[in-house]
N, C-alpha and C positions, 0 to 999 in steps of 0.2 A: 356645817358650812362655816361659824364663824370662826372653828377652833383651825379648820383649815386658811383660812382668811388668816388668822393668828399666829401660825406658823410661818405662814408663808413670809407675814412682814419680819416676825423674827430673824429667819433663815436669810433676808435679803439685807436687813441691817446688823446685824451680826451680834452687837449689845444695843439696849434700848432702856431708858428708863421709864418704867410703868406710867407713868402723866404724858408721855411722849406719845406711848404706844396707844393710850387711850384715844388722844386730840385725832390721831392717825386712822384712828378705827371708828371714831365717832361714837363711843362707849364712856361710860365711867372706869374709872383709877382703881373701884373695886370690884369692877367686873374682869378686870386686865389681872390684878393681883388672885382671882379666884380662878379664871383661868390656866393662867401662872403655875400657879400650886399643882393644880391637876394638871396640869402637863410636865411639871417635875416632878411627879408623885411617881408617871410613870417615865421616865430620866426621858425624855424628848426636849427639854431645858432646864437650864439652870438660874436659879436665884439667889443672888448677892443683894440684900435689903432691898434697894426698887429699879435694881438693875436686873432684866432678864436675857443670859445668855444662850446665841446658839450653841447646840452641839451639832459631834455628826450624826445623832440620832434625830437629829429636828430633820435633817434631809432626809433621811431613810425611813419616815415616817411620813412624808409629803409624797414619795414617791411608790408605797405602799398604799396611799388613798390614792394616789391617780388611776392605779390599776382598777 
């Protein structure tokens, strides 16, 4: 659920910086950053130091959990 929730804000804000995304989600900076990782591990985003970007795989991966 929150890795969807995670996505979701990603995909709707496009770049985000991890302290941003955390205030947003009500989590800590290193639960955003560990996150982060595993969701770039498998390329559904990207990370530039504590910027994390959408791709078009963040979409295509929101709309494979919906199903």
């Amino acid at each position: 659920m929150f890795r969807m929730e995670f996505l979701d804000t990603v995909w709707n804000l496009g770049i985000v910086e991890a302290e941003e995304l955390a205030a947003l989600l009500n989590t800590t900076t290193e639960l955003i950053l560990s996150e982060a990782e595993h969701c770039a591990g498998n390329g559904l985003i990207k990370i530039r130091d504590t910027l994390i970007l959408a791709t078009a795989s963040t979409q295509l991966h929101r709309a494979e959990e919906a199903v």
